[in-house]
C-alpha positions in Angstrom: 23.4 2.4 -2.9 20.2 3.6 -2.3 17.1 3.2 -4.7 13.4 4.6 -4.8 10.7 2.8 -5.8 7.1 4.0 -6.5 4.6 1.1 -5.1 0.8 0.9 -5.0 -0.5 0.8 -1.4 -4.1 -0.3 -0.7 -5.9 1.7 2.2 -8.7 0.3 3.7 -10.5 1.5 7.0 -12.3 -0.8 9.2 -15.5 -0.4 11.5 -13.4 1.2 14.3 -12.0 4.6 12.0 -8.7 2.6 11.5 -6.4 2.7 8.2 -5.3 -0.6 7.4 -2.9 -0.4 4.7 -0.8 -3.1 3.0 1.8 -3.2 -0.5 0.0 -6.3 -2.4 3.7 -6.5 -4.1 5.5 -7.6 -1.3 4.2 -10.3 0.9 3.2 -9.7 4.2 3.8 -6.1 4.3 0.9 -4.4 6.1 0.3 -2.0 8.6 -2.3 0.3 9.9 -2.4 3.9 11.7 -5.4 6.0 13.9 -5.2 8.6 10.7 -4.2 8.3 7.4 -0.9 10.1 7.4 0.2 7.9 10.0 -0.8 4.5 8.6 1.5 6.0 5.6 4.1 6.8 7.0 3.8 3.8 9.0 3.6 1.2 5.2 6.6 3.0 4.2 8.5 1.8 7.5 7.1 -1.7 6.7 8.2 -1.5 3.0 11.9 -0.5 3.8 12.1 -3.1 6.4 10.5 -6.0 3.5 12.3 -5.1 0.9 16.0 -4.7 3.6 15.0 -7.9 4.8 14.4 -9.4 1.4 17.9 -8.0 -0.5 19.5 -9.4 2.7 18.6 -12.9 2.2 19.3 -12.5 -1.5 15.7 -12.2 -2.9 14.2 -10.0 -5.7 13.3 -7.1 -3.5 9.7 -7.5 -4.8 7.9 -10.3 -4.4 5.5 -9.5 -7.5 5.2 -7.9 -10.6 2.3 -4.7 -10.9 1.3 -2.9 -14.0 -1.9 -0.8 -14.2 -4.9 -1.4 -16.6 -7.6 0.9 -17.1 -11.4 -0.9 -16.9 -14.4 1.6 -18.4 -17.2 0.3 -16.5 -21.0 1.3 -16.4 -22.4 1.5 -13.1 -25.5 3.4 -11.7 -24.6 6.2 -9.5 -24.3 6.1 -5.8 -22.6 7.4 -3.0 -18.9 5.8 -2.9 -16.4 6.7 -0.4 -12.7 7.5 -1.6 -9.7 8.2 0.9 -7.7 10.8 -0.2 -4.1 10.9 0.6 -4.0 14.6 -0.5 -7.0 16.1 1.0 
């Protein structure tokens, strides 16, 4: 039976242009890709394979629990950088 699950991802990019992206809700599952559509695609591998490998040795396929909060905070306005997964 198969069954979706929506995760957060965190993407960072290091001093070389590289996406380094991990899923902070399972353990160990990180990867990384030369653009950003590839280091997706390539933490969605890594997910299927942690959570497989997890079920398979009878563990909660999540090795944490996420929610989302909201946090209003006031800052003074700079330049930020955001990746955008939809550009």
């Amino acid at each position: 039976m198969a069954q979706v699950f929506r995760l957060p991802v965190i993407i960072e990019q290091d001093e070389d242009g590289v996406f380094i992206v991990e899923c902070p809700v399972i353990q160990g599952c990180h990867s990384y890709g030369y653009t950003l559509e590839e280091a997706l695609e390539n933490i969605k591998e890594a997910i299927q394979l942690c959570i497989e490998e997890r079920v398979a040795h009878n563990e909660p396929p999540l090795s944490a629990e996420w929610c989302e909060v909201e946090v209003v905070v006031q800052v003074e306005t700079h330049p930020t950088r955001r990746i955008s997964a939809h550009p």
